[in-house]
C-alpha positions as CSV (number, residue, x, y, z in Angstrom):
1,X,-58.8,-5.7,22.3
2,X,-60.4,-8.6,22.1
3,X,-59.6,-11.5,24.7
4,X,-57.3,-13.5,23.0
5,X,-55.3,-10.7,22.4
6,X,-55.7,-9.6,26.0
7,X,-53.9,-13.0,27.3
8,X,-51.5,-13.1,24.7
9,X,-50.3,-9.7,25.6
10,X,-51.0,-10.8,29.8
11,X,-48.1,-13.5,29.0
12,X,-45.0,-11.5,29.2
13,X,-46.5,-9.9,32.7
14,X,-47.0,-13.4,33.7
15,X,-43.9,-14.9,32.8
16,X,-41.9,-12.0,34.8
17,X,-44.1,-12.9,38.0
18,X,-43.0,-16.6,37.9
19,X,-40.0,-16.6,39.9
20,X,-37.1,-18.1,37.8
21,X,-39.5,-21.0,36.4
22,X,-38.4,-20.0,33.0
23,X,-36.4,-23.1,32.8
24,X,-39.0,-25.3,34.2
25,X,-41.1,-28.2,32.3
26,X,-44.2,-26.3,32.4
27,X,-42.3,-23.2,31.3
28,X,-41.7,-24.9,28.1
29,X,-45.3,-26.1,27.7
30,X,-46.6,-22.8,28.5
31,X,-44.7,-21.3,25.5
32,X,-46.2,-23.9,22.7
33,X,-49.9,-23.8,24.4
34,X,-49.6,-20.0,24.2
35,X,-48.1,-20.1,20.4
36,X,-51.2,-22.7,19.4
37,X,-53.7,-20.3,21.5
38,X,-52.8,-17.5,18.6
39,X,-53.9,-19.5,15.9
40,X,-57.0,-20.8,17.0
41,X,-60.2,-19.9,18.3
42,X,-62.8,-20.0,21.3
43,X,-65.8,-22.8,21.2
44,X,-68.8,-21.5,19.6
45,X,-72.2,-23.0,19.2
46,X,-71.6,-23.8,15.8
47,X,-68.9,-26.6,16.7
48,X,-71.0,-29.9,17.7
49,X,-69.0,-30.3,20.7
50,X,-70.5,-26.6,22.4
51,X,-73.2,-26.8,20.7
52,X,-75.8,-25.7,23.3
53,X,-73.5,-23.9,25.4
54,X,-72.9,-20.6,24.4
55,X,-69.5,-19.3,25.8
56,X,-69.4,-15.7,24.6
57,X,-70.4,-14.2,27.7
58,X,-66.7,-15.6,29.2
59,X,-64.8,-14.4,25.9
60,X,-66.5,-11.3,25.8
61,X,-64.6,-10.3,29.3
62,X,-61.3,-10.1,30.1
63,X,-60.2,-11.9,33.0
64,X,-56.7,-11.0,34.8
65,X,-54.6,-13.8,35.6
66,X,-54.3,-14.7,38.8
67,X,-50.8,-14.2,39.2
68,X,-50.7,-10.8,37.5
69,X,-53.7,-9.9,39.6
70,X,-53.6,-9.0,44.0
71,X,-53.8,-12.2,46.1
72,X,-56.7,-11.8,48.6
73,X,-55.9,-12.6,51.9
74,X,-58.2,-15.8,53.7
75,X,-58.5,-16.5,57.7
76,X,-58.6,-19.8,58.9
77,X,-62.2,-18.9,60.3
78,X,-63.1,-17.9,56.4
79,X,-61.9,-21.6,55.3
80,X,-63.3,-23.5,58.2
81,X,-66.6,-22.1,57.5
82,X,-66.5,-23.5,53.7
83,X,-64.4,-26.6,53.9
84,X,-66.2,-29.9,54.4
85,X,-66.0,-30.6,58.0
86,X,-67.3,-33.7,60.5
87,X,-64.2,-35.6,59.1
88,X,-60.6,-36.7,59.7
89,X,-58.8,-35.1,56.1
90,X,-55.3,-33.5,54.5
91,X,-56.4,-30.4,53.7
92,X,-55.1,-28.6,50.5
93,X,-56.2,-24.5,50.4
94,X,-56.1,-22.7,47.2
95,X,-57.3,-18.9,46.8
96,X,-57.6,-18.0,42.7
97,X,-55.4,-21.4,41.9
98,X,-52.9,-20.5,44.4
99,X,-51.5,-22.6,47.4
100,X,-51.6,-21.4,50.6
101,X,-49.5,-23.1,53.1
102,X,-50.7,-20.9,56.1
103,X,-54.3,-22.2,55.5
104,X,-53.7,-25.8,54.4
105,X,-53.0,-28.8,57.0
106,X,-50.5,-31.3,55.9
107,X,-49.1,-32.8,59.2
108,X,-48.2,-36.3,59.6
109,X,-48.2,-37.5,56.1
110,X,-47.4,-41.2,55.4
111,X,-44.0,-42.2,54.3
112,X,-43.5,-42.0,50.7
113,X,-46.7,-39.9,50.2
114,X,-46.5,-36.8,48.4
115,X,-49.3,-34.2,49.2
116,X,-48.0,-31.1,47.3
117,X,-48.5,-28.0,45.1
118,X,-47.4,-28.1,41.6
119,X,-45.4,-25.0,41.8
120,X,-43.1,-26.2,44.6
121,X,-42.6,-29.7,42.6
122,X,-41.7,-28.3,39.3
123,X,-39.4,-25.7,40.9
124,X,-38.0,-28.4,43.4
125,X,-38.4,-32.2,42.3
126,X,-39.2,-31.5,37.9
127,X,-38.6,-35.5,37.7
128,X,-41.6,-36.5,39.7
129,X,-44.0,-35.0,36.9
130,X,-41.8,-34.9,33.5
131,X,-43.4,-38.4,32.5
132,X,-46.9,-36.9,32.7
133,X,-46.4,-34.1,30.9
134,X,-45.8,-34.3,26.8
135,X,-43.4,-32.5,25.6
136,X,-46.0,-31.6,23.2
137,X,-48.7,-29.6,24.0
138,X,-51.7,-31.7,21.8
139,X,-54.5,-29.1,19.9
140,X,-57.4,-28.8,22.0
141,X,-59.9,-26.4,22.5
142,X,-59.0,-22.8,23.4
143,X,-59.6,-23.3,27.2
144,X,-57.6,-26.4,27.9
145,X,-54.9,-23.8,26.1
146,X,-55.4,-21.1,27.8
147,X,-54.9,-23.1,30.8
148,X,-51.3,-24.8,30.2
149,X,-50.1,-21.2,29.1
150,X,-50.9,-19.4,32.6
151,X,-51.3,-22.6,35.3
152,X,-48.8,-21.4,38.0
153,X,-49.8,-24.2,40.4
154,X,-52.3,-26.7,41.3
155,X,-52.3,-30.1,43.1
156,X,-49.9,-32.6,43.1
157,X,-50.7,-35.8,44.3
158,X,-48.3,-39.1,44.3
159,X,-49.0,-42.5,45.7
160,X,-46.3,-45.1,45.9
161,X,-47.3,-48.6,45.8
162,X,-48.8,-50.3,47.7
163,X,-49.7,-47.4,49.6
164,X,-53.3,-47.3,51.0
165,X,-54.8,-43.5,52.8
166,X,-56.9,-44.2,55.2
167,X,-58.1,-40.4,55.3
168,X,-59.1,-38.0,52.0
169,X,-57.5,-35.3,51.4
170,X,-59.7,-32.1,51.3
171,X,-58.7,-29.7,48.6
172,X,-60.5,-26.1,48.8
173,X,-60.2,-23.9,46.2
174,X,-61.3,-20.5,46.5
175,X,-61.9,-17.8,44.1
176,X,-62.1,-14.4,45.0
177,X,-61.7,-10.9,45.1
178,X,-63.1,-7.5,45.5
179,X,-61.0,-5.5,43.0
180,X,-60.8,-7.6,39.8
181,X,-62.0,-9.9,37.7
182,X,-60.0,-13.1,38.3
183,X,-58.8,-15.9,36.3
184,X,-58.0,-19.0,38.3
185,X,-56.0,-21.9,36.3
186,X,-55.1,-24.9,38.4
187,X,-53.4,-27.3,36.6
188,X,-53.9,-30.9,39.0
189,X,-51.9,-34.1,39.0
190,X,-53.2,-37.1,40.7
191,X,-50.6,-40.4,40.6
192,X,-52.0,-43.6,42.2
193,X,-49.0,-46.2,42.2
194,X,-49.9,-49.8,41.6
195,X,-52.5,-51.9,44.5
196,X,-52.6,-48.2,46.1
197,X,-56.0,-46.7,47.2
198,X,-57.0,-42.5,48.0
199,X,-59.8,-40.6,48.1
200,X,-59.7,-36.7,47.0
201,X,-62.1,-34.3,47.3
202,X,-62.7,-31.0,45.1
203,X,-64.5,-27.9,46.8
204,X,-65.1,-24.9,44.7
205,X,-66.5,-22.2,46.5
206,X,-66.7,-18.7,45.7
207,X,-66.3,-15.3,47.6
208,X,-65.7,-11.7,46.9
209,X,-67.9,-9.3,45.0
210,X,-66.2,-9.7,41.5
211,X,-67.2,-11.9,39.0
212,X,-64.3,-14.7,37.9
213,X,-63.4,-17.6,35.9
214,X,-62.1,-20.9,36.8
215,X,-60.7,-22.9,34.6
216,X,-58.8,-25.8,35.3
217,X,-57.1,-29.1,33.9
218,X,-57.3,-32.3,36.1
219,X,-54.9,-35.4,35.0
220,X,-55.8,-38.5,37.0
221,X,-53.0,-41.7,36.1
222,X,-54.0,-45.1,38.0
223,X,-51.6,-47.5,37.9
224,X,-52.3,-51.6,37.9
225,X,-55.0,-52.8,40.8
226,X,-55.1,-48.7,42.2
227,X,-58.4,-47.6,43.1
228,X,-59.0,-43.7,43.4
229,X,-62.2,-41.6,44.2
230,X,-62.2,-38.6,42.9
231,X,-65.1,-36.2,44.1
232,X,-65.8,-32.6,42.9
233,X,-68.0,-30.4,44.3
234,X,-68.2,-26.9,43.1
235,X,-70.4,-24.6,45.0
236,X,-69.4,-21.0,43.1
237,X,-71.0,-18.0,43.4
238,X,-73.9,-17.9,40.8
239,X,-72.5,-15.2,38.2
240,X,-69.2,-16.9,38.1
241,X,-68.1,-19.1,34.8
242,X,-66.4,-22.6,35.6
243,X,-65.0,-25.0,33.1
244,X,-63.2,-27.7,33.6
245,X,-61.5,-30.9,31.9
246,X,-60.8,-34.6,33.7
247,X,-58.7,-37.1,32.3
248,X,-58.1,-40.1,33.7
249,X,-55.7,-43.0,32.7
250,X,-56.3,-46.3,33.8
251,X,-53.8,-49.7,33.7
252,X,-54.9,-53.2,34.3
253,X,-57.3,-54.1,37.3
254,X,-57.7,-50.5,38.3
255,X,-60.9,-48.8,39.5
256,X,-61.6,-45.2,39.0
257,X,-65.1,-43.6,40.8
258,X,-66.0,-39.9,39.6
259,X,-68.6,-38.3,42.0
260,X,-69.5,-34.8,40.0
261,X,-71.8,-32.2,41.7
262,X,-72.5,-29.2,40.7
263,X,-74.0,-26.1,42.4
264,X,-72.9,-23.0,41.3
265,X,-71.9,-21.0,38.4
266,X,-73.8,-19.0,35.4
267,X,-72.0,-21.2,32.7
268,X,-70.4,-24.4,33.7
269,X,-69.1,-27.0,31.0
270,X,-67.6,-29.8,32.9
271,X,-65.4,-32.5,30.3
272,X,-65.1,-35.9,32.0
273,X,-63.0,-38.2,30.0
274,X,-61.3,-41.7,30.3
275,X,-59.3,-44.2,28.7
276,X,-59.8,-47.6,30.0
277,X,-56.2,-48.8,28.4
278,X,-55.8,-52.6,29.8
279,X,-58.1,-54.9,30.7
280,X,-60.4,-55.7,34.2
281,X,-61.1,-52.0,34.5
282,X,-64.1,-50.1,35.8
283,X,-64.9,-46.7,35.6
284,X,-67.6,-45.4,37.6
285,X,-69.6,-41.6,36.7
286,X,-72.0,-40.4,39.5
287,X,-73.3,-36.9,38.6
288,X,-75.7,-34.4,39.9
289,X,-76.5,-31.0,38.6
290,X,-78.9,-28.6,40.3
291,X,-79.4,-25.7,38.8
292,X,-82.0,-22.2,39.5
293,X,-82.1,-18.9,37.9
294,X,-80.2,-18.7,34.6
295,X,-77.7,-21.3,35.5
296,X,-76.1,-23.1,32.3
297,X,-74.6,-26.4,33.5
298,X,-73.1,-28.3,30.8
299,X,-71.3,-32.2,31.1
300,X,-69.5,-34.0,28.9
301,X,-68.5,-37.3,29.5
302,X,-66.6,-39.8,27.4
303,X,-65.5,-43.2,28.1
304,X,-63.1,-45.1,26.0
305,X,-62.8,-49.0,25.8
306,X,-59.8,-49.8,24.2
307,X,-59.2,-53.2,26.1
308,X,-61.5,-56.2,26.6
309,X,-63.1,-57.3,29.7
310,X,-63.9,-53.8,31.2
311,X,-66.9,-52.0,32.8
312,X,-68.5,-48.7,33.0
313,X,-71.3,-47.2,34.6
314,X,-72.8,-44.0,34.1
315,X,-75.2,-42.1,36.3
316,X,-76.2,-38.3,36.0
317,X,-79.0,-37.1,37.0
318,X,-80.3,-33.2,37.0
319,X,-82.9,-31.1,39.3
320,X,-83.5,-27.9,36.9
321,X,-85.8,-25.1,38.2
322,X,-87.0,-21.4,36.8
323,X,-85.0,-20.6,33.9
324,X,-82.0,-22.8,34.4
325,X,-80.7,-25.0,31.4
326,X,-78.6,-28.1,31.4
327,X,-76.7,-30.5,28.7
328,X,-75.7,-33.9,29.0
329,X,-73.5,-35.7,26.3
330,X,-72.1,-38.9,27.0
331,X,-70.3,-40.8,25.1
332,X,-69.2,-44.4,25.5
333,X,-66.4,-45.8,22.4
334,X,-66.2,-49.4,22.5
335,X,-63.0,-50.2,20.3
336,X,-62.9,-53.6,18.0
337,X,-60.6,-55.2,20.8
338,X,-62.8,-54.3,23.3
339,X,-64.5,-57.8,23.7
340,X,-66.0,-58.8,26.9
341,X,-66.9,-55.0,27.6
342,X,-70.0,-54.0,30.1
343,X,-71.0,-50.1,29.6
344,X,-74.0,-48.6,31.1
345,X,-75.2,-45.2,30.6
346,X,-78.2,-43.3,32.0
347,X,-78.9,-40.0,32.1
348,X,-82.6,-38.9,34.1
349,X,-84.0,-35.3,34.8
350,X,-86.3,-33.6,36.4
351,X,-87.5,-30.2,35.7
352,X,-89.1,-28.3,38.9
353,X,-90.8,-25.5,36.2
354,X,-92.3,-24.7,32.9
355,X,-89.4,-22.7,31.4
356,X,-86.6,-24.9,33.1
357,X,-84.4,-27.1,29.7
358,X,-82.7,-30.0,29.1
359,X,-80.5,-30.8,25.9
360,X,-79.6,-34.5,26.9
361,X,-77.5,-36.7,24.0
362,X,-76.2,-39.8,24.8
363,X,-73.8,-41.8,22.8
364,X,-72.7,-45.6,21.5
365,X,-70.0,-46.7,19.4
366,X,-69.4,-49.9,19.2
367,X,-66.8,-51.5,17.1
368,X,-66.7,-55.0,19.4
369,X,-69.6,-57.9,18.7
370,X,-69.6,-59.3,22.1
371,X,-70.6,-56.5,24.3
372,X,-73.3,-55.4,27.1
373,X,-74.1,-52.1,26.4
374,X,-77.0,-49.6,27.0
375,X,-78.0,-46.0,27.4
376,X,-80.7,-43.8,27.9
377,X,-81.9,-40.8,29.1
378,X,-85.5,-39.5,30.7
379,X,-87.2,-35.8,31.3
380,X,-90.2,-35.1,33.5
381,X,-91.3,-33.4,36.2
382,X,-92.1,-34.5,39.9
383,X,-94.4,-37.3,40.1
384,X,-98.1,-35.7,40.6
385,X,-99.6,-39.9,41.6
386,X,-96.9,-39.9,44.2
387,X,-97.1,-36.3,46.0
388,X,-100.5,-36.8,45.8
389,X,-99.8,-40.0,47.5
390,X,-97.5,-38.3,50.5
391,X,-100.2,-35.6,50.7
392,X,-102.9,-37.8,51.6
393,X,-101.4,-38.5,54.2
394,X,-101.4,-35.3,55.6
395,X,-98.1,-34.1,54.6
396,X,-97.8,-30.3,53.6
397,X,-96.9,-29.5,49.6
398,X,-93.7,-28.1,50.2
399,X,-92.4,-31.3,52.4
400,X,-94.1,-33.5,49.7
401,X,-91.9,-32.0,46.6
402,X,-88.7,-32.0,48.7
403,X,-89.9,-35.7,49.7
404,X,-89.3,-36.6,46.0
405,X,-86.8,-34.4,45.4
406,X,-85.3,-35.9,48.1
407,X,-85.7,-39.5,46.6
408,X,-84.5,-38.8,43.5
409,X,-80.8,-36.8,44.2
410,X,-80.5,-40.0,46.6
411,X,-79.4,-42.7,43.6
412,X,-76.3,-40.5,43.1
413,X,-75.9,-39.0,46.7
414,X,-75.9,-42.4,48.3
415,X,-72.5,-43.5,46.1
416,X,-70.8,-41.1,48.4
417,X,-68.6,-43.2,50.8
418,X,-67.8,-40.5,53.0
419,X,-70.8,-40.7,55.5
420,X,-70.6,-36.6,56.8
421,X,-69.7,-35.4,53.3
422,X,-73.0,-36.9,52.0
423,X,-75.0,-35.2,54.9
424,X,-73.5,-32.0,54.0
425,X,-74.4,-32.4,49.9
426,X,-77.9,-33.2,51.6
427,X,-78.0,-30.6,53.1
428,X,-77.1,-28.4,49.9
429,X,-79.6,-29.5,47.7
430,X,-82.1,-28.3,49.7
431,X,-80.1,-24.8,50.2
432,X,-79.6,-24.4,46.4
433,X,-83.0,-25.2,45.5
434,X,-84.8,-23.2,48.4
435,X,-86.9,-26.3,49.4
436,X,-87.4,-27.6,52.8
437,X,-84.9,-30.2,54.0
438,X,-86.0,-33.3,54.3
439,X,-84.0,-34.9,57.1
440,X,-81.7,-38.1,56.8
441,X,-83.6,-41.4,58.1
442,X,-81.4,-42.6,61.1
């Protein structure tokens, strides 16, 4: 059987699993996704969107989804030790896409603030997400598919107006497990009312001794003058698979900051899109991607001016060593009413071996005349003038390389606003790329 069949035939286990949901919204949307999911296929490399990223090794397996599969069961201690700490938060705990109440810490919420799961708001409050949910699932590719047939929960985040946090909220999604092979399918919702301001932040981490698959969907709606930062950080065990899609909506005035670091995972494809759909908006892409082993980090980005008098600025930068291999494709569409637009794109890589890869493609469309746009995109290795600068100073070779590595993660690292978050990515680099740490300056 191959794996579409597998989920196809998973559904009806699923569905009886789902608690009286089969009235719900997403009941209905389940239903089309998993009726298009029949008649289409997986990516392959011959489609120019996957081109470089081969994703057979994730068809090839069949992955139980997480609701037909056993919950594991987390301690606090297990979550402390892998949440971002050193900070006042909300924190949001997921194990294999599911909420877990016992583990999260929700006290004390503002008035009018909803910090929730997406289970408990389509079962108890359907109106707060019906307008952000088509009736219609559109055709995409087989993954964003697979995702809105089995998604059983995920966040759900609502700002009212006017309403400012003055605290992130932490959300830590786990996947494990010691018997199966997992699939975990959040489905997120993020709704930042109009002059409203939050910061979430995305922790993947991974546990158990089974390989899994997360897949998850991420809808991000900003309303006039909102501003939201929105950080991922998945650290997954390194023989897991991790795809995900971001889409962000933005009205007049609002500002949108994407922080994207990635860790873990044998084949990641990470699609970061936005549509800039009013004017005086700016969108803001920060990623990192370190990579070891056989990792296969892939990013897509895209970024669509439909309005005049926007901005966007792009950042990603990569730190690739042994065999590891990384793709960048950003695209930037400037549409003919797009006038007045600012877009910036750069895309710079360093590769710490001989058999390390980049596939790097970035993009420009322009359909506008009176426009600031660039792009561009660098390979190389670790400056040889300037570690022979540091070591002629007397500084060992090992300090020297983790000097410039150092130097270069720091043009994305030091966008983080969260001062003990960004010690703690720090401190990851190093981790992931077995280097000595190279202290902050104080």
């Amino acid at each position: 059987m191959n794996s579409k069949e597998f989920y196809i035939n998973s559904f009806k286990t699923f569905e009886k699993k789902l608690n009286g949901e089969s009235n719900s919204i997403l009941h209905g949307l389940r239903k089309d996704a998993l009726n298009q999911l029949s008649e289409i296929s997986f990516p392959t490399t011959k489609m120019e969107e996957w081109k470089y990223t081969d994703v057979s090794p994730i068809v090839k397996q069949n992955f139980i989804p997480a609701v037909n599969a056993k919950l594991p069961s987390l301690s606090k201690a297990l979550v402390d030790k892998h949440k971002f700490k050193n900070f006042d938060c909300f924190l949001m705990v997921f194990v294999n896409g599911i909420f877990q109440t016992q583990l999260s810490e929700l006290v004390n919420l503002p008035g009018e603030i909803i910090i929730s799961n997406l289970a408990y708001v389509s079962k108890n409050k359907p109106e707060l997400i019906k307008k952000h949910f088509s009736s219609e699932i559109k055709p995409e590719n087989a993954f964003a598919l697979l995702n809105s047939a089995f998604s059983s929960d995920g966040i759900f985040v609502s700002i009212p107006d006017g309403k400012v946090i003055d605290k992130p909220i932490q959300i830590l999604f786990v996947s494990t497990s010691d018997e199966e092979n997992v699939l975990s399918q959040p489905k997120n919702l993020i709704v930042a009312g109009k002059n409203s301001q939050i910061s979430v932040i995305t922790n993947f981490v991974g546990l158990g001794n089974k390989n899994y698959f997360s897949n998850i969907i991420t809808d991000v709606f900003l309303d006039e003058n909102a501003i939201v930062d929105l950080y991922k950080v998945q650290n997954e065990s390194n023989d897991s698979f991790h795809i995900e899609k971001v889409q962000a909506y933005q009205k007049k005035n609002s500002i949108y900051n994407h922080y994207n670091i990635t860790f873990g995972g044998s084949i990641v494809r990470n699609d970061i899109n936005s549509i800039l759909d009013d004017e005086n908006i700016e969108t803001h892409y920060y990623g990192l991607t370190l990579a070891n082993g056989k990792q296969h980090v892939d990013n897509h980005t895209f970024v669509d001016h439909a309005k005049p008098n926007c901005m966007s600025n792009e950042l990603y930068k990569g730190i690739l060593d042994d065999e590891s291999h990384s793709v960048f494709n950003g695209k930037i569409i400037v549409r003919q009413d797009a006038q007045q637009t600012n877009a910036y794109q750069q895309n710079k890589t360093i590769l710490l071996s001989k058999t390390a890869k980049i596939d790097t493609k970035p993009q420009l469309e322009i359909f506008a005349d009176d426009v600031k746009c660039s792009h561009g995109a660098t390979v190389g290795h670790l400056d040889e003038v300037s570690e022979f600068y540091i070591r002629s100073r007397g500084v060992p070779q090992d300090i020297a390389k983790s000097m410039l590595i150092r130097a270069f993660a720091n043009d994305v690292i030091e966008k983080v606003k969260i001062d003990p978050l960004k010690e703690q990515l720090n401190h990851m680099i190093f981790e992931h790329l077995h280097r000595v740490e190279i202290e902050n300056d104080k």
